[in-house]
N, C-alpha and C positions, 0 to 999 in steps of 0.2 A: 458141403462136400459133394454137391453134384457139379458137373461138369459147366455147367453156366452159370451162373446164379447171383445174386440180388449188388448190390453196388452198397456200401455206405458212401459210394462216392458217385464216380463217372456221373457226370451234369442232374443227376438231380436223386430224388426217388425221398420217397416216407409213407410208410404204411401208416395212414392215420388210424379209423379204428372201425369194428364189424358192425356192417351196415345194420345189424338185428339190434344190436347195442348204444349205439351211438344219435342223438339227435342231428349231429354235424351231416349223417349218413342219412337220413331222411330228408332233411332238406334239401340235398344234392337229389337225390330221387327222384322229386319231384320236379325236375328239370332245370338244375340251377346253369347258370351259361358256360362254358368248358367241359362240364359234365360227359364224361364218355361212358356209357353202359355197354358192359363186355358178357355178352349169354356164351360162356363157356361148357362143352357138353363132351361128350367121349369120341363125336368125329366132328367137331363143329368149334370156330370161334370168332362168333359175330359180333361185330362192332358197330354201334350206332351211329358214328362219324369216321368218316375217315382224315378228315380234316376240321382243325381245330385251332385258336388262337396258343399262339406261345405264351409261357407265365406259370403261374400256379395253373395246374390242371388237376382236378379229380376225374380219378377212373375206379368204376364200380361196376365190382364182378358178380357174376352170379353163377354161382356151379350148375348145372343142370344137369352134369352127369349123374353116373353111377360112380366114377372113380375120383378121388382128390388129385386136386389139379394143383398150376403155379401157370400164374400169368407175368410174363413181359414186357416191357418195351424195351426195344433193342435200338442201340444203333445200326447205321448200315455195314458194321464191321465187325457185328454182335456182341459186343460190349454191352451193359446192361444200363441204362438207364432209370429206370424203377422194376421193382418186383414186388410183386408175394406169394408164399408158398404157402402150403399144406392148408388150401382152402376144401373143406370137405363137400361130398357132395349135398345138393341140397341146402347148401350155406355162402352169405355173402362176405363183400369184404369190401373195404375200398385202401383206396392207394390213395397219399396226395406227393406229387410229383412237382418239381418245375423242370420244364422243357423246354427247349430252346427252338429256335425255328430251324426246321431241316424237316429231312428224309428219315422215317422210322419206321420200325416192324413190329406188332402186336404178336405174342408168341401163347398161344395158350398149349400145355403140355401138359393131358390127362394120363396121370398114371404116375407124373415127373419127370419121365423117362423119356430119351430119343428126341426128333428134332420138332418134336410137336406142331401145330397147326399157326400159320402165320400170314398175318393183314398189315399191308402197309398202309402206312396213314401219314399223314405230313403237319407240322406246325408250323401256323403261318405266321406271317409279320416279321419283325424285327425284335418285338419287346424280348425282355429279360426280367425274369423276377429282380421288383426291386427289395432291399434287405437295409437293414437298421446298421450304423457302424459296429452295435455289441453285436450284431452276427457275422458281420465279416471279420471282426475278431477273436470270434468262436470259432470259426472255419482254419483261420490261420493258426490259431495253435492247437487246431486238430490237425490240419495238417504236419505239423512239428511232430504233433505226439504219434501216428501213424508211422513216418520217417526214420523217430529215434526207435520203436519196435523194429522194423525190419532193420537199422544197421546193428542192432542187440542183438539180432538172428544169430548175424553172420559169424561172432565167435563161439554161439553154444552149439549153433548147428556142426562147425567145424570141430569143435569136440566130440560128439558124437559120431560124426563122419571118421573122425580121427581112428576112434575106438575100434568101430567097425573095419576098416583096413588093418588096423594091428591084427585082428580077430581076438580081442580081447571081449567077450560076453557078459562081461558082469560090468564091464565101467560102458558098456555102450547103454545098454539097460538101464544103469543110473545118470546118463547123459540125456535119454530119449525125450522125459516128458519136459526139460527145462528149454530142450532146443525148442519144441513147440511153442513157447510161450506167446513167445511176441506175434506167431501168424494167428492164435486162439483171440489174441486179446483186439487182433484187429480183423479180423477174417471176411465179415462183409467187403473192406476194400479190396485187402487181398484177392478176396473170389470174383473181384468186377473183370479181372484179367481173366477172362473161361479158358485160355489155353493152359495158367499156370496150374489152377485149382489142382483140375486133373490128372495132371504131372506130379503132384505135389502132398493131396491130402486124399486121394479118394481112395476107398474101401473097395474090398473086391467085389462084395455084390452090389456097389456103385457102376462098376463098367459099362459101356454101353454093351450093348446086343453085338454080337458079333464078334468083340474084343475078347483077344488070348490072357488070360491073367500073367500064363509063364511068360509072352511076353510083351503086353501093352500095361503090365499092373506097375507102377514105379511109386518112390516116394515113401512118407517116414512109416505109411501101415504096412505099406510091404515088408519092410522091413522089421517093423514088430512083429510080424509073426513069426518071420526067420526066425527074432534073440527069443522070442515067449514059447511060442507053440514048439517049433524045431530044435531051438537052444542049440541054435549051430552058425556059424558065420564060415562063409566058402568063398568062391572067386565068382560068383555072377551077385553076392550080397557085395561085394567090395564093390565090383563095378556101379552095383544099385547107390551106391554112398558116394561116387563123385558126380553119379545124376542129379541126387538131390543136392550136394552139395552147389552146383552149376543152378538150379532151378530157384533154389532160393538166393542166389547171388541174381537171379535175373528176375526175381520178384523186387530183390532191396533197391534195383536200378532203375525198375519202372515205378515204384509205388509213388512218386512226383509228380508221375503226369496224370495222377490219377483225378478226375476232379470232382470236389467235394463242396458242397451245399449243406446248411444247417436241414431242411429235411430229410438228406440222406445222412446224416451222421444222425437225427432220430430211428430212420428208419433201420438205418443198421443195428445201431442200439437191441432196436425189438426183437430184427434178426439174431440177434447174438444172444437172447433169450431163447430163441426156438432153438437156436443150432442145442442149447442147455436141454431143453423138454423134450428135442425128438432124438438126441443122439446121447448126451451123458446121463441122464437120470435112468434110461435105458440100459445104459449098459454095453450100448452097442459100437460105442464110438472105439474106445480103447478095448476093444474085445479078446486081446492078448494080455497085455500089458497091466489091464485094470489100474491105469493112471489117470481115468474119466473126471474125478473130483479135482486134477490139478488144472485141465481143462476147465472144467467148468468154473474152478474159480478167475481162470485168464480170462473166461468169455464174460463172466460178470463184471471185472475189470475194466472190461473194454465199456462194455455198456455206461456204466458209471463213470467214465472218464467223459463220453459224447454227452450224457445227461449235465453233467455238472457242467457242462462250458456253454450249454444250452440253456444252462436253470435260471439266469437274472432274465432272461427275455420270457421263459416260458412263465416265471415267476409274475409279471404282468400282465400276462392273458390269461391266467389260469392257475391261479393261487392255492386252489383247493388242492388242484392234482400235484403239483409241487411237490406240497403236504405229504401226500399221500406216495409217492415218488420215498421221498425222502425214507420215511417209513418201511415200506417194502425192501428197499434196496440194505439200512439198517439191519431188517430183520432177516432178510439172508447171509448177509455175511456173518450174525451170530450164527445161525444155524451151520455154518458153515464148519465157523471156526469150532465146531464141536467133534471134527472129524480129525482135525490135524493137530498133529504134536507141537509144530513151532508154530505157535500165531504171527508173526511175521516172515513167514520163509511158506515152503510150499510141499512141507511132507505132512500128506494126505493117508490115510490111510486107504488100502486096496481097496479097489471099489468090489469087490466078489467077498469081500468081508464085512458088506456094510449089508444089512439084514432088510426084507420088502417091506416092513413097519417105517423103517429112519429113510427110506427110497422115496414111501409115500410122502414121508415130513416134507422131505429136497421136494418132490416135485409141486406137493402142492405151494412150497414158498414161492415157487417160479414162474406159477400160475399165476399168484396173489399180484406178482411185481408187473408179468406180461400181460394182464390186463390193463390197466392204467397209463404201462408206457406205450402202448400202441396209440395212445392219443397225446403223446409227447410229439407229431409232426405238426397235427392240426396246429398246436398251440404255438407252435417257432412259426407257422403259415399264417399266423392272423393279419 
């Protein structure tokens, strides 16, 4: 939900796993060839290369600030490329990425916020990551599954757009968290478009510096606070409802050109773990509405749909982690299903009714899964 941010798609991107953690992450350290080292710090973001072969790349960061960062690679049109966020200070991380040959920008942004600090750097050559046929068939019915979420959008969204123009309050309310779904279950792609995200899913103390909430804040949290906190629908809420209604009709149009790599359908994976850890176990995501568990089960969804079309290739470089994949992902959705009335449908109970004991349970499950799958890219990279 911030204004740029990570790709499960657009040409490449996967957060393999932290550099403190990981052997894969030491070996690169140690100067393996593509190897980019990024000393990110509170006014600084130095890169070791500015030019590099295209292909699989590793890029390894190192916070040096005092504030938690998220580093980039952008295109020249800032579309995202590879990401990762909420690198703390004092802690590493690496990326594995494939990039193509072009013009790109290094974005390091302490704090998360604003247009943060930027290196361009070029990929050279011609090559192109080469891939096994099970991942271009991974890719292609990820794409499919990305596709058929956003055209699903477009009749739950216009239901609750519906609502909201009637000024009917209670069926807009029970329309809200279902139109989410399909942007929850796919939202790294979604978010590679940085003009839509903002339009579309950010919270108000998301805005940039400078931004009027009354009037640059648009989009479905605007709008729950109207139906939750104000319990009132008026004429600048209507207008807000054929915004978002137009925003997600031009998210459903672009999400084809969006392009998708078996690393960034891992990396997104992970991503849509964190969006779980830093924004619904919080509490802060649905901060009206407390509909954070229906999200959170979309974003696991999502997750688990990229894993599983990844799992026969990563199931041969890396059998353990599988295992262990498999496991986690299991043991969350029991815990899950401990919250909601219909185990196949998506009535969750209020998340401001779910108590900080069963919060800790959700988060530590989330932890359990998002370690392990952060090294679901290395393993599709071998």
């Amino acid at each position: 939900m911030r204004p740029a941010r990570l790709t499960v798609v657009t040409a490449a991107a996967a957060v393999a796993a932290l550099t403190a953690v990981t052997g894969c992450a030491e070996k690169s350290a140690a100067g393996a060839e593509g190897t980019i080292q990024v000393a990110a710090s509170d006014s600084a973001c130095d890169i070791s290369k500015k030019e590099f072969p295209a292909g699989k790349v590793t890029i390894e960061v190192d916070n040096k600030g005092s504030k938690v960062t998220e580093v980039y690679v952008l295109f020249p049109d800032d579309r995202i490329v590879a990401e990762r966020e909420n690198i703390g200070p004092g802690t590493k991380a690496t990326i594995t990425a494939e990039i193509k040959a072009g013009d790109y920008e290094v974005n390091c942004k302490p704090g998360m916020k604003g247009d943060g600090i930027r290196q361009k750097v070029k990929a050279t050559g011609g090559a192109a990551a080469k891939r096994s046929p099970e991942l271009d068939a991974a890719v292609a019915e990820y794409r499919k599954y990305v596709q058929a979420q956003a055209d699903d959008s477009l009749p739950t969204t216009k239901t609750f757009v519906d609502a909201v123009k009637a000024g009917d309050v209670e069926a807009a309310k029970k329309a809200y968290a279902v139109s989410r779904l399909g942007w929850e279950r796919t939202e790294p792609v979604a978010e590679s478009f940085g003009d839509i995200d903002p339009k579309i899913d950010v919270r108000e103390d998301g805005l940039e510096a400078g931004q009027d909430p009354a009037k640059d804040w648009t989009g479905w949290h605007r709008l729950e606070k109207s139906l939750w906190a104000d319990n009132k629908i008026g004429d600048d809420e209507k207008k807000l409802a054929d915004t978002l209604m137009n925003d997600v009709t031009d998210w459903q149009k672009r999400i084809g050109t969006a392009e998708i790599t078996p690393t960034s359908m891992a990396n997104g994976a992970k991503e849509l773990l964190d969006e779980v850890a830093t924004g619904k176990v919080t509490g802060e995501e649905e901060r009206y509405s407390h509909t954070d568990l229906i999200d959170f089960k979309a974003n696991v969804e999502g997750a688990q749909k990229a894993y599983e079309l990844l799992k026969p290739v990563a199931a041969k470089n890396d059998a353990e982690l599988v295992k262990t994949l498999d496991s986690q992902f299991a043991a969350l959705d029991t815990l899950l299903d401990k919250h909601r009335a219909d185990k196949n449908g998506y009535d969750f109970t209020s998340y401001d009714k779910v108590g900080d004991a069963e919060r800790k349970e959700l988060s530590d499950a989330v932890n359990a899964l998002a370690e392990p799958l952060s090294k679901l890219a290395a393993a599709v990279a071998k």
